[in-house]
N, CA, C and O atoms as CSV, one atom per row, in Angstrom:
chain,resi,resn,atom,element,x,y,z
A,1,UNK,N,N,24.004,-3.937,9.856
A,1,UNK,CA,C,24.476,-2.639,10.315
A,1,UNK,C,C,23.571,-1.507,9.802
A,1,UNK,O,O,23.011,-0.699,10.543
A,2,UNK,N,N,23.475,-1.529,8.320
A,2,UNK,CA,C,22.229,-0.706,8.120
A,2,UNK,C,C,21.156,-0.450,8.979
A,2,UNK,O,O,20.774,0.666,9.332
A,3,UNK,N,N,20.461,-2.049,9.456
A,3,UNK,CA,C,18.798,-1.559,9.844
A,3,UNK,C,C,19.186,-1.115,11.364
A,3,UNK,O,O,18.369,-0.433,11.982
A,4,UNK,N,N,20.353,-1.469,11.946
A,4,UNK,CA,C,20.967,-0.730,13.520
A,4,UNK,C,C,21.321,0.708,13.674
A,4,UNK,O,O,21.441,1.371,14.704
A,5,UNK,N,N,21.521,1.180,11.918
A,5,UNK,CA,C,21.463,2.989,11.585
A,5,UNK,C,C,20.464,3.447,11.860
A,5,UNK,O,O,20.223,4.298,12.716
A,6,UNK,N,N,19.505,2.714,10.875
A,6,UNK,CA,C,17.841,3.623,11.282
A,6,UNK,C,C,17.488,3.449,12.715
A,6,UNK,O,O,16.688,4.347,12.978
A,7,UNK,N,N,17.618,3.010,13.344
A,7,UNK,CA,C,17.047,1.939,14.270
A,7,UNK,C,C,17.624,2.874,15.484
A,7,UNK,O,O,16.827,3.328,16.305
A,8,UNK,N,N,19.214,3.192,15.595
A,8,UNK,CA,C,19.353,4.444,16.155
A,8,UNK,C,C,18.952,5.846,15.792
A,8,UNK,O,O,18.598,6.698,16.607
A,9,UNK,N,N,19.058,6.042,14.201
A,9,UNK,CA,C,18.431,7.572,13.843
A,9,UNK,C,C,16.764,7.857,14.130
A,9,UNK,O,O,16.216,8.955,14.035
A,10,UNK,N,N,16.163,6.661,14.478
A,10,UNK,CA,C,15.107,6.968,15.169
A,10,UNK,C,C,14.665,6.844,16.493
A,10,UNK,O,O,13.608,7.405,16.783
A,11,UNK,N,N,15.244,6.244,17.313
A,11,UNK,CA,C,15.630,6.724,18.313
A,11,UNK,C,C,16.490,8.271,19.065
A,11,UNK,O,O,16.514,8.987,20.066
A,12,UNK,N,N,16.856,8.150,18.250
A,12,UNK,CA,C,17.998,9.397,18.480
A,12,UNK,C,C,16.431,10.648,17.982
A,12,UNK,O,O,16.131,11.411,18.901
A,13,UNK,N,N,15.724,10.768,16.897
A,13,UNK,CA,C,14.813,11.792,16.860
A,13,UNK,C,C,13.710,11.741,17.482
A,13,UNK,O,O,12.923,12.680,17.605
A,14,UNK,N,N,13.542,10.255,18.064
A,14,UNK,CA,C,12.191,10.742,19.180
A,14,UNK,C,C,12.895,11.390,20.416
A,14,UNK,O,O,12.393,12.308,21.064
A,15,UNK,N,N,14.366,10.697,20.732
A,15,UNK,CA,C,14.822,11.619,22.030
A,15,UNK,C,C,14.680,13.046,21.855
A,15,UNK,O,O,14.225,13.714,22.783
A,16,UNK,N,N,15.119,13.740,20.450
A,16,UNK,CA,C,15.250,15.180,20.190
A,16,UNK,C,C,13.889,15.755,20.169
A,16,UNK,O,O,13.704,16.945,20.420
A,17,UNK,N,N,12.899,14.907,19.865
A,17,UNK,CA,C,11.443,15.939,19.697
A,17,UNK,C,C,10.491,15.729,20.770
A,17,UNK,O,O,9.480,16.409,20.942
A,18,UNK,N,N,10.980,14.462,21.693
A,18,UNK,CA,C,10.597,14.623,23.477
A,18,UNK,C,C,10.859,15.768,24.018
A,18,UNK,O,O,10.243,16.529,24.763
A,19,UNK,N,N,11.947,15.766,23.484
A,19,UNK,CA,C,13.152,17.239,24.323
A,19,UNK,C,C,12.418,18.414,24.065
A,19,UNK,O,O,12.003,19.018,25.054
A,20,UNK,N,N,12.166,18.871,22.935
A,20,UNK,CA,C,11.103,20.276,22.894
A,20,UNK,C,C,10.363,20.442,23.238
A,20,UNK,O,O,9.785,19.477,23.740
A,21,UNK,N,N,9.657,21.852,23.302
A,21,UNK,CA,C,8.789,22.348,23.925
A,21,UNK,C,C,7.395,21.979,23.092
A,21,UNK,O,O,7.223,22.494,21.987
A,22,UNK,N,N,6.295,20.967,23.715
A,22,UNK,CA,C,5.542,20.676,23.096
A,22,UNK,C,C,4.798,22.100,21.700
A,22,UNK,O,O,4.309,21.738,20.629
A,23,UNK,N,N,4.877,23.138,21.991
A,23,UNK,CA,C,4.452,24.290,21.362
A,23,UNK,C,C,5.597,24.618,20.311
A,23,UNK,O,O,5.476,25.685,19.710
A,24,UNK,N,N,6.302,24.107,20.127
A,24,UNK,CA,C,7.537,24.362,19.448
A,24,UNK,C,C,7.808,22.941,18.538
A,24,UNK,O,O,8.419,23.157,17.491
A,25,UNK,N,N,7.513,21.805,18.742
A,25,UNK,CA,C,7.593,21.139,17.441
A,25,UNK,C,C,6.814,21.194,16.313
A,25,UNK,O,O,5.648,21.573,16.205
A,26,UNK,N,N,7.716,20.700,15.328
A,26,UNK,CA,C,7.188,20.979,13.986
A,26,UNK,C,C,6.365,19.434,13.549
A,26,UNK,O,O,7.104,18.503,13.230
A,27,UNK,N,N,5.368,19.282,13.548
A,27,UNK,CA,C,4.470,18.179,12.999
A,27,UNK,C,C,4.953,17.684,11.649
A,27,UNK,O,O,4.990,16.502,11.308
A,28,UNK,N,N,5.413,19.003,10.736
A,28,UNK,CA,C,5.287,18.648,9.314
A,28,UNK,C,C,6.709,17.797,9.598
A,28,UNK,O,O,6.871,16.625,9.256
A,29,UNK,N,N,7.665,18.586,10.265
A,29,UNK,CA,C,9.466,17.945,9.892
A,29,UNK,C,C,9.036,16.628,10.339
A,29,UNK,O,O,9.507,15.691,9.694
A,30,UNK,N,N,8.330,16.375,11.196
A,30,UNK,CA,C,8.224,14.368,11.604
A,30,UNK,C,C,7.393,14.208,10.944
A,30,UNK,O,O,8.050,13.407,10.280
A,31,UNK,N,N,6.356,14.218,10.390
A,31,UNK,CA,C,6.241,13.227,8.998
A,31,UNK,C,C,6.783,13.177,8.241
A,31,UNK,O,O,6.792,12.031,7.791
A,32,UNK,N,N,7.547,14.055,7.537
A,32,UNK,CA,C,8.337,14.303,6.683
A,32,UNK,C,C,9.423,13.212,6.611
A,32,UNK,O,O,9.643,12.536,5.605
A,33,UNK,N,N,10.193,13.093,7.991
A,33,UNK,CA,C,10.761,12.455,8.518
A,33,UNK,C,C,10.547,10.724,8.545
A,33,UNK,O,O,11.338,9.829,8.246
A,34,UNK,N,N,9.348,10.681,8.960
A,34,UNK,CA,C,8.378,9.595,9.302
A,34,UNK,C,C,8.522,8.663,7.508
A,34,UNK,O,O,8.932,7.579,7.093
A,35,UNK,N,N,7.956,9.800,6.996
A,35,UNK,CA,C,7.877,8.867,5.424
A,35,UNK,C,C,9.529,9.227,4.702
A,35,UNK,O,O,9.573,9.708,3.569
A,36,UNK,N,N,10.489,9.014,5.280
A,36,UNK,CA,C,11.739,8.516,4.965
A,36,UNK,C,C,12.244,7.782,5.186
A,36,UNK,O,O,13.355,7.656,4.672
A,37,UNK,N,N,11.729,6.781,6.137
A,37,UNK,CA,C,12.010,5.424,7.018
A,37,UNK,C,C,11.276,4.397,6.067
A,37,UNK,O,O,11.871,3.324,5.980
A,38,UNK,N,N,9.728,4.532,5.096
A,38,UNK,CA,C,9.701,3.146,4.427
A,38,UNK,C,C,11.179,2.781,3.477
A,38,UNK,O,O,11.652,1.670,3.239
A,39,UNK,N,N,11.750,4.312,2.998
A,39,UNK,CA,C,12.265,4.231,1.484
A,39,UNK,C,C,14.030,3.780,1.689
A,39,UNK,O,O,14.752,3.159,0.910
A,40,UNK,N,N,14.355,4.386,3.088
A,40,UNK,CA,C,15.567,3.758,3.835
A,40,UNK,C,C,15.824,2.339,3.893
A,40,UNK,O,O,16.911,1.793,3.699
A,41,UNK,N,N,14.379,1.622,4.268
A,41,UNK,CA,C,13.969,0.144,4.762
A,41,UNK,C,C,14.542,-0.329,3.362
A,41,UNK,O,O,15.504,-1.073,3.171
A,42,UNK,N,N,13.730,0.276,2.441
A,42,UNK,CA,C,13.962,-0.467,0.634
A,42,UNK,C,C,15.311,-0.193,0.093
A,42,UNK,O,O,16.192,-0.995,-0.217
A,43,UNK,N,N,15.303,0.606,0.062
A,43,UNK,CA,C,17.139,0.794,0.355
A,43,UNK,C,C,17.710,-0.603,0.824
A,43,UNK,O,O,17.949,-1.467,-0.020
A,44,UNK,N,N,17.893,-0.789,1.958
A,44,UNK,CA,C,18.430,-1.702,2.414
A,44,UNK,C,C,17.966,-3.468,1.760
A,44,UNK,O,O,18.651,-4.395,1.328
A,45,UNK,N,N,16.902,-3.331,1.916
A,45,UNK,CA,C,16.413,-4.318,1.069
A,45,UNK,C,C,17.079,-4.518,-0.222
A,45,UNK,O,O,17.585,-5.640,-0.183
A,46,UNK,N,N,17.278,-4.040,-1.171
A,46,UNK,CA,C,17.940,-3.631,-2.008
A,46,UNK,C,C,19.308,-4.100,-2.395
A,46,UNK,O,O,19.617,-4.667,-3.443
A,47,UNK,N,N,20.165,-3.742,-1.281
A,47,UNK,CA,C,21.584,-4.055,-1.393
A,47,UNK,C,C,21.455,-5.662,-0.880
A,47,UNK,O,O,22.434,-6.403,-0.978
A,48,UNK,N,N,20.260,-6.111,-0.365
A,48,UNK,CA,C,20.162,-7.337,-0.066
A,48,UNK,C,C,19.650,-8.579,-1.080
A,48,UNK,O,O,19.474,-9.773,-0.837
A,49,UNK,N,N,19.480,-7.772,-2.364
A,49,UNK,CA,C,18.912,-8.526,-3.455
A,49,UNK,C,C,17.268,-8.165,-2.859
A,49,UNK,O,O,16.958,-7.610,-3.914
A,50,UNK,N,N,16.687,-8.109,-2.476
A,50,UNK,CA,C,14.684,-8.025,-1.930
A,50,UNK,C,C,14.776,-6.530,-3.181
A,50,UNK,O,O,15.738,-5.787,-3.376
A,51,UNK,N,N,13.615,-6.510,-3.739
A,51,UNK,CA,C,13.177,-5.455,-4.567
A,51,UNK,C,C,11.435,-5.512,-4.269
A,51,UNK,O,O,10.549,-6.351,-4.109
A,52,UNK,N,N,11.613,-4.042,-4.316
A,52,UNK,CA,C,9.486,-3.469,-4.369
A,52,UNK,C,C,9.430,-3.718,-5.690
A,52,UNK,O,O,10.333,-3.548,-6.509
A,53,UNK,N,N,8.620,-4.022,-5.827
A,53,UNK,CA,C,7.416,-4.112,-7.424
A,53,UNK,C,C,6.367,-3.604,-7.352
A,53,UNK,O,O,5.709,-3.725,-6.319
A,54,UNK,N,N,5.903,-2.888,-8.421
A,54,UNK,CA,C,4.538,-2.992,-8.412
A,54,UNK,C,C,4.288,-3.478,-9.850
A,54,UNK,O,O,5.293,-3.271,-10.530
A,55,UNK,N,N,3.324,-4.034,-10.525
A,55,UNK,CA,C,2.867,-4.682,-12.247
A,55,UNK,C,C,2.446,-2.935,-12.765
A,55,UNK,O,O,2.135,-1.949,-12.096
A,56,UNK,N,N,2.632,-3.169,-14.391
A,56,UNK,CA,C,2.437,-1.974,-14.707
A,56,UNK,C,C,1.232,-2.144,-15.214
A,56,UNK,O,O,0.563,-1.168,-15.554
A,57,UNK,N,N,0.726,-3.565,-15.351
A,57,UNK,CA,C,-0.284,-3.714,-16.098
A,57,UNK,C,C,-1.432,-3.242,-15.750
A,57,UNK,O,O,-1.351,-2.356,-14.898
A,58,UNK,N,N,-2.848,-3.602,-16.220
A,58,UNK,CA,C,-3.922,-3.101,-15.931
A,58,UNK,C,C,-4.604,-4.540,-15.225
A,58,UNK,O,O,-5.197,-4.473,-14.148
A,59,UNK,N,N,-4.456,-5.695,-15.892
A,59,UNK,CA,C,-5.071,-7.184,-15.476
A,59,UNK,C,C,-4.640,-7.152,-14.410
A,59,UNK,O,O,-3.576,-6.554,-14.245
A,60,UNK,N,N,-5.251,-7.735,-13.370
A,60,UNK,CA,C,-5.145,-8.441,-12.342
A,60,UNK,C,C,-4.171,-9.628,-12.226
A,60,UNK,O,O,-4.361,-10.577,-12.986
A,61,UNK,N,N,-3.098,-9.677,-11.311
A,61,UNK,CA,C,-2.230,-10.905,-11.836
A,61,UNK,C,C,-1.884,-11.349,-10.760
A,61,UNK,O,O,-0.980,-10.856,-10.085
A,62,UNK,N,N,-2.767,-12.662,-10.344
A,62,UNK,CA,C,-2.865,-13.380,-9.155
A,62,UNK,C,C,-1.021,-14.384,-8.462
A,62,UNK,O,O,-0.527,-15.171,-7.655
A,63,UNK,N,N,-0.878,-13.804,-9.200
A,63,UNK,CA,C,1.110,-14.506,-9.188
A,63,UNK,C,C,1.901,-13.612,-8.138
A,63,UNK,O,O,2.583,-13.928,-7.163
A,64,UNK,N,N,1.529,-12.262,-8.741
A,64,UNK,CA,C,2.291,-11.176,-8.213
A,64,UNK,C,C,1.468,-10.323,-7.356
A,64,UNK,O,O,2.044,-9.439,-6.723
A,65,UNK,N,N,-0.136,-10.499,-7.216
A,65,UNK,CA,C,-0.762,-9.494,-6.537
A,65,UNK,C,C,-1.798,-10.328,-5.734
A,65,UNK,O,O,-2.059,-11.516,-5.922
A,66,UNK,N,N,-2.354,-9.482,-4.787
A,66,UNK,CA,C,-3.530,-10.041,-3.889
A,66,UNK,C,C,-4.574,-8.989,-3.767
A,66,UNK,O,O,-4.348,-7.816,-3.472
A,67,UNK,N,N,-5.749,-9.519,-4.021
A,67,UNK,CA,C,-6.897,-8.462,-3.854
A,67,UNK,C,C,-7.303,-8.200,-2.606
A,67,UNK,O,O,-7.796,-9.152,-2.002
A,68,UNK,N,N,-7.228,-7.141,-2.038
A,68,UNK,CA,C,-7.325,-6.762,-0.885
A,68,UNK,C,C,-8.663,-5.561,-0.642
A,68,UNK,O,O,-8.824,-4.923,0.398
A,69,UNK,N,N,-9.416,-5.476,-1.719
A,69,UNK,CA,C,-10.030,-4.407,-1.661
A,69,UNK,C,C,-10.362,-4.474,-2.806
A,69,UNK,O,O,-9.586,-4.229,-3.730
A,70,UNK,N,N,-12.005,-4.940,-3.014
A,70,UNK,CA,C,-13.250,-4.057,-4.084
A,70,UNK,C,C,-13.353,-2.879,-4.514
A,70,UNK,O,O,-13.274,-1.886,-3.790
A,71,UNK,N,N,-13.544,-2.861,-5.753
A,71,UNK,CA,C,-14.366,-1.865,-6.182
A,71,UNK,C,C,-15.026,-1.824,-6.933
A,71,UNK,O,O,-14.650,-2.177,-8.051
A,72,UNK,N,N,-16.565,-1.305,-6.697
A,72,UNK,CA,C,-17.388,-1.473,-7.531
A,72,UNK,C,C,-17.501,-0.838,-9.029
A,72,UNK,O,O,-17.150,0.334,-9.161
A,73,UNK,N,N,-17.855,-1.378,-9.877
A,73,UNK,CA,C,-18.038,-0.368,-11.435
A,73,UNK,C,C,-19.305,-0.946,-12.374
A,73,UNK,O,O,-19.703,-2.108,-12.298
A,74,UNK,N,N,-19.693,-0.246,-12.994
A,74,UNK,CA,C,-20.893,-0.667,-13.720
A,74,UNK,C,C,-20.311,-0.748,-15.032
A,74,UNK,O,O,-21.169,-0.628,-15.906
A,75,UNK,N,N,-19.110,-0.915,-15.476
A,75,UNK,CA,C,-18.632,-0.618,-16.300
A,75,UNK,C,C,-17.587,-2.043,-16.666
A,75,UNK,O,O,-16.496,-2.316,-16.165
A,76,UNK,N,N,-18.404,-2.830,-17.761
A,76,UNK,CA,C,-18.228,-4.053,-17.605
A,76,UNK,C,C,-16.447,-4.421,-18.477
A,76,UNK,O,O,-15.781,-5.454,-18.540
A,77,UNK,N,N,-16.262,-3.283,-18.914
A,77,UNK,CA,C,-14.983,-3.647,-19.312
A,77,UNK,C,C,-13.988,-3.567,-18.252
A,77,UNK,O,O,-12.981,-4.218,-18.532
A,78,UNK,N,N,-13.954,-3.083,-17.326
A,78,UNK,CA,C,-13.057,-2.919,-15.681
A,78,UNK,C,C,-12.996,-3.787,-15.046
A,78,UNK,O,O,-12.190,-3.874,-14.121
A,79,UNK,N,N,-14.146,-5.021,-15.477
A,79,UNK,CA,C,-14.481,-6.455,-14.626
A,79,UNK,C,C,-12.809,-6.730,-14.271
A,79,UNK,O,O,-11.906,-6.427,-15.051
A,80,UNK,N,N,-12.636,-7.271,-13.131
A,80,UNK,CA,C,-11.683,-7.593,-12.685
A,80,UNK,C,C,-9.673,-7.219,-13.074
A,80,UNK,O,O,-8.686,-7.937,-12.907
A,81,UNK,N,N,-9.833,-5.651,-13.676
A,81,UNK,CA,C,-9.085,-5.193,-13.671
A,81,UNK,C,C,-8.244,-4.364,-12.267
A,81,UNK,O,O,-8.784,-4.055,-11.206
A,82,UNK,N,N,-7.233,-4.207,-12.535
A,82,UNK,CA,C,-6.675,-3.168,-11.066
A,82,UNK,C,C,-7.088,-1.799,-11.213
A,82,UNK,O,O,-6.833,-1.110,-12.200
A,83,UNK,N,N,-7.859,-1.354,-10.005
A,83,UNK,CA,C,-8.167,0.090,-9.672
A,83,UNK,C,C,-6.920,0.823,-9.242
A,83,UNK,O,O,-6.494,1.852,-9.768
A,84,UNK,N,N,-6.261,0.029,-7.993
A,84,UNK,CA,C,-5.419,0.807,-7.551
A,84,UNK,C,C,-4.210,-0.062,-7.137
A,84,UNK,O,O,-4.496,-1.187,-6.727
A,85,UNK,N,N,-2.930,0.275,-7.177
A,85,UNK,CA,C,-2.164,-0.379,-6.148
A,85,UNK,C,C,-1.965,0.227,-4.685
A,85,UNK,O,O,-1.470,1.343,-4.527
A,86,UNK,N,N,-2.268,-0.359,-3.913
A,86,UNK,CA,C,-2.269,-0.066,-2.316
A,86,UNK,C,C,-0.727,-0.158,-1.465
A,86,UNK,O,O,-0.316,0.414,-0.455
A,87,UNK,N,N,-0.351,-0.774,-2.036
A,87,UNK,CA,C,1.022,-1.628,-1.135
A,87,UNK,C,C,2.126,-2.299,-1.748
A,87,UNK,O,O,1.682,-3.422,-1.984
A,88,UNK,N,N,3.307,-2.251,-2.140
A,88,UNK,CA,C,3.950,-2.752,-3.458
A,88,UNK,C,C,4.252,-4.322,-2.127
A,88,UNK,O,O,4.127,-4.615,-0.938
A,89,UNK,N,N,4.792,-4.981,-3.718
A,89,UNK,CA,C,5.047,-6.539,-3.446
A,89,UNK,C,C,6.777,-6.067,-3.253
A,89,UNK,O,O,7.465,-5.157,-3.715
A,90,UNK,N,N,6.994,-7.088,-2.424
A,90,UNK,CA,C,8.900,-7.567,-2.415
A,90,UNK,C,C,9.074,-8.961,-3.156
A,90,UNK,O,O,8.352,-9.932,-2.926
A,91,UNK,N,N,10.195,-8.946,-4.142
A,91,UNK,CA,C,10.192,-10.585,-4.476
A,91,UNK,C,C,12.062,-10.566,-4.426
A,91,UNK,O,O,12.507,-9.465,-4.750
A,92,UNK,N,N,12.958,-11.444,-4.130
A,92,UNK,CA,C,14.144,-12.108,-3.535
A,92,UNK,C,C,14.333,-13.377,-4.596
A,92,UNK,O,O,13.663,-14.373,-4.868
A,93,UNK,N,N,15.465,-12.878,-5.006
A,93,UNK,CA,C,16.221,-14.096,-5.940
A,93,UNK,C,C,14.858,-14.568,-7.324
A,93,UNK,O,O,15.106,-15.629,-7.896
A,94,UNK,N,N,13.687,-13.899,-7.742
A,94,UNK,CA,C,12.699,-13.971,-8.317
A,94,UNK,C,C,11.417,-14.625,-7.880
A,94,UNK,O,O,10.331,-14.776,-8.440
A,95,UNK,N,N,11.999,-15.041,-6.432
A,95,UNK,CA,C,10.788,-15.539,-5.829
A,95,UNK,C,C,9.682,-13.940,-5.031
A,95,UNK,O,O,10.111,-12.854,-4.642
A,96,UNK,N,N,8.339,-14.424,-5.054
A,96,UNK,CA,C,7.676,-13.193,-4.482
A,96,UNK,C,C,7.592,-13.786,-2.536
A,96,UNK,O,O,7.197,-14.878,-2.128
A,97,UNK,N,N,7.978,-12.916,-1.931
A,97,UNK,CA,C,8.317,-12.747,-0.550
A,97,UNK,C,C,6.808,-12.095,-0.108
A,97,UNK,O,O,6.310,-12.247,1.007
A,98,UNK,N,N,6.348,-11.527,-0.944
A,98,UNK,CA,C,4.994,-10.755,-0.569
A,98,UNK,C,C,4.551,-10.388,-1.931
A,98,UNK,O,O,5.302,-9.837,-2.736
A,99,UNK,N,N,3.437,-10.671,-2.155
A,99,UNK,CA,C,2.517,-10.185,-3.344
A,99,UNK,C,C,2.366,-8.165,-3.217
A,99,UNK,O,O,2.540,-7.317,-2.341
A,100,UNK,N,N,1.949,-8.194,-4.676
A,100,UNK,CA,C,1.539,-6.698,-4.701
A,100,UNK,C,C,0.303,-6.282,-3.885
A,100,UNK,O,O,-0.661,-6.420,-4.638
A,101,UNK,N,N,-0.120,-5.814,-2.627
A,101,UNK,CA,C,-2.274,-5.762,-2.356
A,101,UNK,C,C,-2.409,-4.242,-3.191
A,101,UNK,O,O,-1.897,-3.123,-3.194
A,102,UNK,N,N,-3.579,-5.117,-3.957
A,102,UNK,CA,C,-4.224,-3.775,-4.714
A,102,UNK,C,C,-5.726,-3.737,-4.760
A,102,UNK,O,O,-6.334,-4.804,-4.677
A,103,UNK,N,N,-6.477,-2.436,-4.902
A,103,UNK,CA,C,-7.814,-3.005,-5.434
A,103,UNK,C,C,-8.339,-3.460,-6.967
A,103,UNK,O,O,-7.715,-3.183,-7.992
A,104,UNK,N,N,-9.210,-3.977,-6.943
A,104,UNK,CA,C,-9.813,-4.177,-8.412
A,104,UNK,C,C,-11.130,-4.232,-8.240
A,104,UNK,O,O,-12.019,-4.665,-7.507
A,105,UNK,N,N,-10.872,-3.530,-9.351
A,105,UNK,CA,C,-12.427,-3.246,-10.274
A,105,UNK,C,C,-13.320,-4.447,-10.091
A,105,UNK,O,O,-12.697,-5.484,-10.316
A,106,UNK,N,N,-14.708,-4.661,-9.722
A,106,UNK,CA,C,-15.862,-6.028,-9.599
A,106,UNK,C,C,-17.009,-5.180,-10.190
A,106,UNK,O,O,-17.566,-4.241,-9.620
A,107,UNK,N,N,-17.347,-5.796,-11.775
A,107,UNK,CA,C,-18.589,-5.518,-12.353
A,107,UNK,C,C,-19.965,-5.805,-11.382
A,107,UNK,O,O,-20.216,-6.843,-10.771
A,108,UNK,N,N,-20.729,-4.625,-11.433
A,108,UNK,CA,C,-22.063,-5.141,-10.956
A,108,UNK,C,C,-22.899,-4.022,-12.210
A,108,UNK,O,O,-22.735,-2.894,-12.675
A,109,UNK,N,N,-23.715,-5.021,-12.333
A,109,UNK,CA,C,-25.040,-4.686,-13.250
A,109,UNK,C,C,-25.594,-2.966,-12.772
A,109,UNK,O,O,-25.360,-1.836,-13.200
A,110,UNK,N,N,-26.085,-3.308,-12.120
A,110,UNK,CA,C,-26.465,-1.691,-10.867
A,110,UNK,C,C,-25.769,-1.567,-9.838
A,110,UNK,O,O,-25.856,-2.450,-8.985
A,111,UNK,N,N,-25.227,-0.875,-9.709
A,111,UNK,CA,C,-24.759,-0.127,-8.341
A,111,UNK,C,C,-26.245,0.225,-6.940
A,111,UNK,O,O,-26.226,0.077,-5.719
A,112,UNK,N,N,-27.200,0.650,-7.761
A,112,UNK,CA,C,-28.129,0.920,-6.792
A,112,UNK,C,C,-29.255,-0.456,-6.166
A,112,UNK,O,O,-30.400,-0.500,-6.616
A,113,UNK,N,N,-29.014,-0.998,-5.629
A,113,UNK,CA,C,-30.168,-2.131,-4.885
A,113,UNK,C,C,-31.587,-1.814,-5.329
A,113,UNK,O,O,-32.278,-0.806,-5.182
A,114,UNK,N,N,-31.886,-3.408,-6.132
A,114,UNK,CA,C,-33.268,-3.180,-6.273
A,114,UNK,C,C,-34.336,-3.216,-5.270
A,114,UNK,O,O,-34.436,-3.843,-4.215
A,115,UNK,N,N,-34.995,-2.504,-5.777
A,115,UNK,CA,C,-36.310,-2.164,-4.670
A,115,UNK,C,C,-36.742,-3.521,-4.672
A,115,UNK,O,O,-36.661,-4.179,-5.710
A,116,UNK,N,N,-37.438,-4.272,-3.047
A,116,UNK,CA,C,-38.006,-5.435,-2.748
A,116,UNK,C,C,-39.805,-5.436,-3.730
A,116,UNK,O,O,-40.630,-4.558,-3.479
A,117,UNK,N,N,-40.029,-6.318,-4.556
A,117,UNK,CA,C,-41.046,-6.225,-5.050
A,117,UNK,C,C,-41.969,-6.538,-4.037
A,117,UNK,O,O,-41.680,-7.598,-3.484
A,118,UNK,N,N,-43.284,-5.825,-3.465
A,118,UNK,CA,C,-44.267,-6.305,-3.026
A,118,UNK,C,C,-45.369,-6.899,-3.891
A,118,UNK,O,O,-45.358,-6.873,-5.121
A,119,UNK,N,N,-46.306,-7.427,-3.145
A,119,UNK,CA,C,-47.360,-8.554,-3.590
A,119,UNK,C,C,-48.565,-7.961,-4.618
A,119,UNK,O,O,-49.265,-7.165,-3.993
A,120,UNK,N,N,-49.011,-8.128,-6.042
A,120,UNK,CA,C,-50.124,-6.806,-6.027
A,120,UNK,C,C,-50.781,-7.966,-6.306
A,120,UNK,O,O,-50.501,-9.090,-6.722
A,121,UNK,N,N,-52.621,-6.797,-5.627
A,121,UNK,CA,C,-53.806,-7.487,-5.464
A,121,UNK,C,C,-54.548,-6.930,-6.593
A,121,UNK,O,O,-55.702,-7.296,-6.814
């Protein structure tokens, strides 16, 4: 019954902002709008036992997360740490339903490409 609420309350606001005068809607109120529908979804999830996660840690933790995205650092202590979280994980009864995707940190020596050595005579 929940996801048949949203499911009409968004329906019901694309009918209302069809209805206006293209010069007269407000862009900001529908996104606004727009990013109240992931947190509704989790909501519901929620009362269903499913929970978002994200790790608080800094390591990389192949259990709960998936690398979805590089990033480079010359900075060898970051080697395969998390840069960012991108996307939280759902896990159900303690099982993970979906991993966390985040980026992490990938040591490289130089960032800048070495020049191709040519031949000397």
């Amino acid at each position: 019954m929940d996801v048949i609420k949203i499911i009409d309350d968004i329906r019901k606001w694309v009918h209302h902002y069809r209805s206006q005068d293209p010069a007269t809607r407000d862009s900001l109120k529908l996104f606004k709008y727009l990013e109240s529908i992931p947190s509704d979804l989790e909501d519901i999830f929620y009362w269903q036992g499913v929970k978002a996660f994200t790790c608080n840690g800094e390591e990389f933790d192949p259990v709960r997360q998936r690398a979805v995205k590089k990033v480079d650092t010359m900075d060898l202590g970051k080697d395969k740490l998390v840069a960012e979280s991108l996307r939280s994980g759902y896990e159900w009864e303690g099982k993970i339903i979906r991993p966390e995707m985040v980026a992490v940190f990938q040591y490289r020596q130089s960032l800048v490409e070495p020049e191709a050595r040519g031949s000397h005579e």
